[in-house]
C-alpha positions in Angstrom: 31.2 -24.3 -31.0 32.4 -23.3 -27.2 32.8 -26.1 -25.2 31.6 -26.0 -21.4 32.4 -28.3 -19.3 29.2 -28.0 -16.5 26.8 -29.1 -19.5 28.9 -32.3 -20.5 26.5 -34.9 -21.2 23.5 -33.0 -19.6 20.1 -33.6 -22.0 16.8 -31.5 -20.9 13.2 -33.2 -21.0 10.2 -31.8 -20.0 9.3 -35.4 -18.8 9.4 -35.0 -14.9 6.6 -35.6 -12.2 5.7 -35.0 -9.4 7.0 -31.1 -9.4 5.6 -28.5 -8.2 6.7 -24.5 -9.6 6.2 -21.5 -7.2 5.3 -23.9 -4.0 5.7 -20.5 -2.7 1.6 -20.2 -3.8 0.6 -22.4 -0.7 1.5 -20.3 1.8 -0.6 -17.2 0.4 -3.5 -19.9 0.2 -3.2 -21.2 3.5 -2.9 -17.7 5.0 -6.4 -16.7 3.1 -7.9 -20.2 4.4 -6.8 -20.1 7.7 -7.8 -16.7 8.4 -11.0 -16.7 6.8 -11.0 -14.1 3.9 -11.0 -16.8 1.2 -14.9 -17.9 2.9 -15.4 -14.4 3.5 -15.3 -13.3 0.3 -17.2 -16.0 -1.3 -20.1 -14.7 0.8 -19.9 -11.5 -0.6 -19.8 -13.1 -4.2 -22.6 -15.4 -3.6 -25.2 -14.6 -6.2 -28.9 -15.6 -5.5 -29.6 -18.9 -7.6 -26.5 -19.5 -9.1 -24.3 -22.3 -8.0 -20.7 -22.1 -9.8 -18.5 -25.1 -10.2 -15.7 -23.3 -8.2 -16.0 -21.2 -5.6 -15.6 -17.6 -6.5 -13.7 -16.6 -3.3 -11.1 -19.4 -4.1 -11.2 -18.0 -7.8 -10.3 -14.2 -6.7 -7.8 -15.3 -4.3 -6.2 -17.6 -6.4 -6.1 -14.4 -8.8 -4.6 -12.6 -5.8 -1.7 -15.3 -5.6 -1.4 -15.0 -9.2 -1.0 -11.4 -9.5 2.0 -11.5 -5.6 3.4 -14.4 -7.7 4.0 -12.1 -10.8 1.2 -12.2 -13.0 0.1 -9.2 -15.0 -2.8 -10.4 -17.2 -6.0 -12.9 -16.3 -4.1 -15.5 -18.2 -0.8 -15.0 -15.5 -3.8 -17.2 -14.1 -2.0 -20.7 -15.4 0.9 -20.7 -13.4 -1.4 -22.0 -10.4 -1.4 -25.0 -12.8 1.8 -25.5 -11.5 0.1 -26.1 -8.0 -2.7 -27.9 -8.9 -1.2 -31.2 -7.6 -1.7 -29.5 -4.2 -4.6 -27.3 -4.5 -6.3 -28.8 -7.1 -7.5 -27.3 -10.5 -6.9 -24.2 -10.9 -9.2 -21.8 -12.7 -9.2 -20.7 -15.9 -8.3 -17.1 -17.4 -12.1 -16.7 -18.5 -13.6 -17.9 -14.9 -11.3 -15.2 -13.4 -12.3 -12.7 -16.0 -16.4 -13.5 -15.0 -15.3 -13.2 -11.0 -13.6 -9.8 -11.7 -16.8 -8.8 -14.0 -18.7 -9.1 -10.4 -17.3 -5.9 -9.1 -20.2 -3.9 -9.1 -21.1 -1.3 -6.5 -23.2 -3.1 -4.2 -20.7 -6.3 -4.5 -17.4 -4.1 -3.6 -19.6 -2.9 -0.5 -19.7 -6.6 0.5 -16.2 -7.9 0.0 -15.4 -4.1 1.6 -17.1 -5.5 4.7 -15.8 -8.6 4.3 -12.1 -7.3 4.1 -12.3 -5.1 6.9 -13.6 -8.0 9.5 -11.0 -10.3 8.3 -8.1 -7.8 8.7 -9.6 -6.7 12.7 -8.7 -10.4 13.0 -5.4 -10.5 11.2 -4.2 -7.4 13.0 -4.4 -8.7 16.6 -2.7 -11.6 15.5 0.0 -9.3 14.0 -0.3 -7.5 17.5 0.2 -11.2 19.2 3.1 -12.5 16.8 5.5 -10.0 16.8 3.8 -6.8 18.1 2.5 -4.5 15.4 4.6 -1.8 13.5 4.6 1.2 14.4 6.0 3.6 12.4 9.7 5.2 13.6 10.0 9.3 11.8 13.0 11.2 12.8 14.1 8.8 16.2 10.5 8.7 17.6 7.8 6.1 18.0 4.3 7.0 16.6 2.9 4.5 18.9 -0.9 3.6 19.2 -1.0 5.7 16.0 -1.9 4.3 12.6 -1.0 6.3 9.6 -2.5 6.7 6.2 -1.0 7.9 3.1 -3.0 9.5 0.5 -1.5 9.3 -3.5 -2.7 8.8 -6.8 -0.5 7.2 -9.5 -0.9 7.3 -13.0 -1.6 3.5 -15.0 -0.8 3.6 -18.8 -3.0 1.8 -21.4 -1.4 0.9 -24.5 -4.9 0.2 -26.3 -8.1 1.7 -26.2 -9.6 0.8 -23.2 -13.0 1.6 -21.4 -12.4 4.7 -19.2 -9.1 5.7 -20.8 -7.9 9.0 -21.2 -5.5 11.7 -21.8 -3.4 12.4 -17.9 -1.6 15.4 -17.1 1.9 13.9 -17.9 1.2 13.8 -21.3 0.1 10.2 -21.5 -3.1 8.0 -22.0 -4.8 5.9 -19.6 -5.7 5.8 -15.9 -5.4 7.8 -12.5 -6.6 5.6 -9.4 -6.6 7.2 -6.8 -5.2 5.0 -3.5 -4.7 5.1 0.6 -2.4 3.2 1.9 -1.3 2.0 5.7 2.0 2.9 6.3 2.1 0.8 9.5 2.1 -2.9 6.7 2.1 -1.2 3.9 -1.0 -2.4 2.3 -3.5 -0.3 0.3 -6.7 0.2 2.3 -8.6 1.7 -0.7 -8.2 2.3 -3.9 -10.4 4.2 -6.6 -9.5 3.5 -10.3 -11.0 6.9 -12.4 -10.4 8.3 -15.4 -6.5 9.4 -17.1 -8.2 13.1 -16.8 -9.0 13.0 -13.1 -7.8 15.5 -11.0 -5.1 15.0 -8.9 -7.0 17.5 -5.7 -10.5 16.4 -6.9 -12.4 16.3 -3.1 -15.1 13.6 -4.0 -12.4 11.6 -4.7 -10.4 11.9 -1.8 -13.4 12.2 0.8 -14.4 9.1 -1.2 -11.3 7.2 -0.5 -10.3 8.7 2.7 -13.9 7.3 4.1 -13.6 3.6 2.5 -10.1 3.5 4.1 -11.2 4.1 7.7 -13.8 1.5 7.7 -11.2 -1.1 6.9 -9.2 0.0 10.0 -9.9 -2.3 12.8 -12.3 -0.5 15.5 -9.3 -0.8 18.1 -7.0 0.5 15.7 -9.2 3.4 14.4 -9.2 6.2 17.7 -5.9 7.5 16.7 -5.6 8.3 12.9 -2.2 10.0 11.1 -3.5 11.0 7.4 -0.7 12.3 5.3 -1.4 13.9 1.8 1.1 16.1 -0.9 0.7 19.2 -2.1 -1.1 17.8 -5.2 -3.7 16.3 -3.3 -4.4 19.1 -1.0 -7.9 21.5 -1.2 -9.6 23.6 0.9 -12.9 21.2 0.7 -10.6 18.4 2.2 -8.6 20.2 4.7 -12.4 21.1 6.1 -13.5 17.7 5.6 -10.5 16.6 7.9 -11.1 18.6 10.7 -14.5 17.4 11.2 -13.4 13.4 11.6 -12.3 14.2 15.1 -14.5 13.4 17.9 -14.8 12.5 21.7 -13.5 9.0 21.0 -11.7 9.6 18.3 -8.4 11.5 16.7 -7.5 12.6 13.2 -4.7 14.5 12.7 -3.2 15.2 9.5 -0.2 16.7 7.5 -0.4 17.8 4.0 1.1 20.2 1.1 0.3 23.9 0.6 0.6 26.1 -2.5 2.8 28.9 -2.1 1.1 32.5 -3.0 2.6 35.6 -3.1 0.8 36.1 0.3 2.4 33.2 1.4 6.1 34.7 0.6 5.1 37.8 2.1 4.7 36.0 5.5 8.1 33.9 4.9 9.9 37.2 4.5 9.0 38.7 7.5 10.3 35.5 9.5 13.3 36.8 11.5 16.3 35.1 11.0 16.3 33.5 14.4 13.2 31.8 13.6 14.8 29.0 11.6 16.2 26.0 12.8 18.2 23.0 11.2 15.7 20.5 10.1 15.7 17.0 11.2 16.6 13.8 9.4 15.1 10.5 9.3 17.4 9.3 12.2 16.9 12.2 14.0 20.0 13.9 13.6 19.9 17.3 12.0 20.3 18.3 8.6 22.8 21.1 6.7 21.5 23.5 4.5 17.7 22.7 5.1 15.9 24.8 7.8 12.5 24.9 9.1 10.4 27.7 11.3 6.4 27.9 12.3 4.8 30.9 10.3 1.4 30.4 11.0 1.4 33.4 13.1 2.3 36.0 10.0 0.0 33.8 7.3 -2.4 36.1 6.5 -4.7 33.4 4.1 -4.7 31.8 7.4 -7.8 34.0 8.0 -10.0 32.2 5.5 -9.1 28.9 6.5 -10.5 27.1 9.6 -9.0 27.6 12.9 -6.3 24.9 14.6 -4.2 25.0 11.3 -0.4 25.3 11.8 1.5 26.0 8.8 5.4 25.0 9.0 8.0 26.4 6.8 10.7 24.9 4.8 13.9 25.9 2.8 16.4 24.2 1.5 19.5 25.2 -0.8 17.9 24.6 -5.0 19.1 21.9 -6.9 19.0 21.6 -10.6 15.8 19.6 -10.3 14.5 23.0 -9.0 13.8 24.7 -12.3 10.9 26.8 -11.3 12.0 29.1 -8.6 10.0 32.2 -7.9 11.3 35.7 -8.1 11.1 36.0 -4.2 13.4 32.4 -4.2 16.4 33.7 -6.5 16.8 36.6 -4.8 16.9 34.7 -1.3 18.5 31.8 -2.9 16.3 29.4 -1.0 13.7 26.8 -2.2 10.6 27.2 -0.1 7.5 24.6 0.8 5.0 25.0 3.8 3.1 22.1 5.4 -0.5 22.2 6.8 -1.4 20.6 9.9 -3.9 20.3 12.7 -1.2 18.8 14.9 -1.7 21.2 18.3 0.7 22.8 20.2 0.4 20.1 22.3 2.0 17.9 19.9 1.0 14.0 19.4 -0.2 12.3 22.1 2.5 9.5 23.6 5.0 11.0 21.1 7.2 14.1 23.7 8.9 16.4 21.1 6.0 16.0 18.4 5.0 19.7 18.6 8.3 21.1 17.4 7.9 22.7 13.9 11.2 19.8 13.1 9.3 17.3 13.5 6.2 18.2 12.0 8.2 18.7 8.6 9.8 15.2 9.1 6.4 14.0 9.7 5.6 15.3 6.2 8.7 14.0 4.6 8.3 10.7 5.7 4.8 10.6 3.5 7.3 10.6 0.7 7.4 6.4 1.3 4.3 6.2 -0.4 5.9 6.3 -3.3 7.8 3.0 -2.4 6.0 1.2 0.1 2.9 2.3 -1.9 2.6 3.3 -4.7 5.9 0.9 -6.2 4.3 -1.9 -4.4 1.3 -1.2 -6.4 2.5 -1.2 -9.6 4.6 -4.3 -8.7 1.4 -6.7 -8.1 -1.0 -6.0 -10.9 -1.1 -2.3 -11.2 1.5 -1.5 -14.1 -1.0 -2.4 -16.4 -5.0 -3.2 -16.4 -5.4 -6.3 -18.5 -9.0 -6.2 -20.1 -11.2 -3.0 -22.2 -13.9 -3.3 -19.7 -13.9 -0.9 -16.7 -15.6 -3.4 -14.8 -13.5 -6.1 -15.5 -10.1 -3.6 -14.5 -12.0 -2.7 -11.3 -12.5 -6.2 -10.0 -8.2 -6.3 -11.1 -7.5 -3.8 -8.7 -9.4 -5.3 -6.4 -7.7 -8.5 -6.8 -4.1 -6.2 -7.0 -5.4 -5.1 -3.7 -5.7 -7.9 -2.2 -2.6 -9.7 -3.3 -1.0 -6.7 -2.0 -2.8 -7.1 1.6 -1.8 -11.1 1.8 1.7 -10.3 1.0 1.6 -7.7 3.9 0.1 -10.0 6.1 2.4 -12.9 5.5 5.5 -11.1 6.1 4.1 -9.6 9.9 2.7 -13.3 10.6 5.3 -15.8 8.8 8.6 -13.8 8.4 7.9 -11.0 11.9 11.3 -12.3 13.6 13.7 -12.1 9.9 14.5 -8.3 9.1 15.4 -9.6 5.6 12.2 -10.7 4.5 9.9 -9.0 7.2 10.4 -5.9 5.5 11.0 -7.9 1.8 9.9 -6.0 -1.1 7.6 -8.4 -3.6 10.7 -9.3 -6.1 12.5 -10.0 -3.1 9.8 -12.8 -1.8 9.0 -13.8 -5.1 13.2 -14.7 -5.6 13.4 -16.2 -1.9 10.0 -17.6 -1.1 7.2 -18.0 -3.9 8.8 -18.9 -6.8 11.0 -22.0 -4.8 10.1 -25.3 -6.7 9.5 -28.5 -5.0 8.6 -32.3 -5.1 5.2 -34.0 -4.4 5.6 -37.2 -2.8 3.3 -39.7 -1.4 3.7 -42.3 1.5 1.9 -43.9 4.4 -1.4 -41.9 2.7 -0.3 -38.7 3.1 1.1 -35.8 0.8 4.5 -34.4 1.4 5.5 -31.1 -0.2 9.6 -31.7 -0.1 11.9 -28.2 -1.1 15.7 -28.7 -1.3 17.4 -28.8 2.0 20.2 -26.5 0.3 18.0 -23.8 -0.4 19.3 -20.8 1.9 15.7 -19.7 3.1 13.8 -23.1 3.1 13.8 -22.6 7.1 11.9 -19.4 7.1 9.9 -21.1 4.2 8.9 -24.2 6.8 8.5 -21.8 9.7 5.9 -19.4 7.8 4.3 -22.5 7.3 3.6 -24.1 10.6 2.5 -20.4 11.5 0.0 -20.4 8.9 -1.2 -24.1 10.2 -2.1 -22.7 13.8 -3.6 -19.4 13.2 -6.8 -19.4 14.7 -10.3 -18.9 12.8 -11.9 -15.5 13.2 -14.5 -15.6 15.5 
């Protein structure tokens, strides 16, 4: 037997008291309180004559802590146990299961409108805190300018499952469809459909793309950024786009474009003065990857609706480019073209935004949504969807939402002044913050939540707390 020295005489019990696992939990809870969406959304999930033993609002946040604290299945549901001692019992995995077996039509409308006053409210306090974040592409500000990913992800099911079915990679199970806010990274809407759903399908998208706008604030909503791949992209869409801008109100957008032989033709003809280095993240420019304005030689441009731009990229192929036209080997460039309604103006409060450049970085940039989004997603409650019932996995992502949404809002509010957990990813906050264990004391007739004085983020932990405690109610 090896002998170590640091266990010498060291015997584990499960015998201790007083202890409280992921004290990290409270904060989540007392962000929901304090700003009203736990209340909120128990008047959305009020049901006429019935009169449950536990608030259902508490029961679907505490499913949202669950799910930011780890959890992947309804019964991830017991680790608030560990908190009980704090916020009392929590509920069980079947109470959750009948909350999430609520999410029916007319009862996502509600919490819909529920969410979307809540977060009006959370945002100005974002605004108030520590100013709110406006996105930075290629060394400019997009300020005043909120900006919406579009991107659909696919969710495996390894059982049979209600609504299951075969996807396009192959695989079995689902393909929601989501929009997410760039500016805090939370997901705005999300549609959970069918593994066979297509990835362009325009009732989707117009579906989503609608649902998303009402939950931007009303101060937040004249200037809107929407940002969509080549997947996503259809005719029916980029029309449905260029209606959404009014008198009071400004929708610009940048999306992918299938390259036709059409399309080459016009690419060809671009004289070799026409392209210019393309621009990096930073703002510095790039080697090897050019970019040049071809909307006036597009000759599909004819069918489409007018005010569409279409910006031209090459770059040098790689060996994940296996598919190269007959038009790309012989130029020995890799090609794409983005579409936007961005004028020639540019971006308004943004000098240098009508450049073809930046218009491509723009575009680039959407490529976050794969991080920020889609990986956040799938890291609170969206690698898997727990029950056979569609119903049941709808109120999930709706819960998965929502977890997603407090964790956004507790960084900007709690954590807006550290970098380091500001713009934490969720494993990060579940190492540093939710997951750090304390001790419940009593004295004098009060409750006092004690975390070691060692641990190297308890500070931020304490601060993000007496931030919580003074937030005020919305009106």
């Amino acid at each position: 037997m090896k002998d170590t020295s640091w266990d010498h005489a060291l015997e584990v019990t499960a015998g201790g008291s007083g202890l409280v696992g992921h004290a990290g939990g409270i904060l989540l809870r007392k962000l929901a309180d304090q700003c009203g969406l736990t209340a909120a959304l128990d008047g959305a999930l009020t049901l006429k004559g019935r009169f449950p033993q536990l608030s259902r609002g508490m029961v679907l946040i505490s499913t949202a802590i669950a799910i930011a604290m780890g959890a992947t299945a309804m019964a991830g549901i017991a680790v608030l146990g560990q908190l009980s001692p704090v916020l009392g019992p929590a509920p069980s995995g079947s109470t959750v299961r009948r909350v999430l077996d609520l999410a029916t039509g007319r009862t996502l409308a509600r919490i819909a409108q529920a969410r979307a006053r809540i977060r009006g409210h959370v945002w100005a306090q974002i605004e108030a805190a520590g100013g709110f974040p406006w996105l930075d592409v290629a060394g400019k500000v997009l300020a005043g300018w909120l900006v919406i990913d579009m991107d659909a992800t696919l969710v495996t099911a390894h059982s049979d499952k209600q609504g299951a079915s075969a996807t396009w990679k192959m695989g079995w199970g689902f393909h929601p469809l989501g929009a997410w806010a760039a500016n805090t990274r939370e997901c705005l809407a999300m549609l959970l459909r069918t593994g066979s759903a297509g990835s362009n399908t325009f009732t989707g998208h117009k579906e989503v793309l609608a649902a998303a706008l009402k939950q931007v604030p009303a101060a937040f909503r004249r200037r809107v950024l929407v940002r969509i791949d080549g997947a996503g992209a259809s005719h029916k869409l980029i029309e449905h786009m260029l209606t959404l801008t009014t008198k009071r109100k400004t929708l610009l957008f940048t999306c992918g474009w299938t390259i036709l032989d059409a399309d080459e033709e016009a690419i060809a003809a671009l004289p070799a003065s026409a392209w210019e280095p393309g621009l990096r993240q930073d703002g510095g420019t790039e080697d090897d990857k050019d970019v040049a304005e071809v909307t006036h030689l597009m000759s599909r441009a004819e069918i489409w609706p007018e005010g569409l731009r279409f910006i031209a990229r090459r770059v040098k192929p790689s060996r994940r480019h296996k598919k190269n036209t007959a038009f790309e080997k012989k130029t020995g460039w890799k090609y794409s073209i983005t579409c936007t309604n961005i004028p020639l103006a540019g971006i308004a409060g943004v000098p240098g935004s009508h450049h073809p450049q930046y218009i491509d970085a723009v575009q680039r940039d959407h490529a976050t949504v794969e991080t920020d989004g889609v990986r956040t997603a799938k890291a609170m409650g969206m690698r898997n969807l727990p029950s056979k019932a569609w119903q049941v996995n709808t109120g999930w992502v709706l819960a998965a939402n929502i977890a997603a949404g407090l964790t956004a809002w507790a960084r900007l509010l709690g954590f807006h002044d550290q970098p380091d957990l500001r713009d934490a990813e969720p494993d990060t906050l579940r190492y540093r913050i939710w997951h750090l264990p304390a001790r419940l004391v009593r004295h004098a007739r009060k409750r006092i939540l004690k975390i070691s004085p060692d641990w190297p983020w308890n500070d931020a932990f304490l601060t993000c707390w007496n931030r919580f405690c003074v937030l005020p109610a919305p009106s």
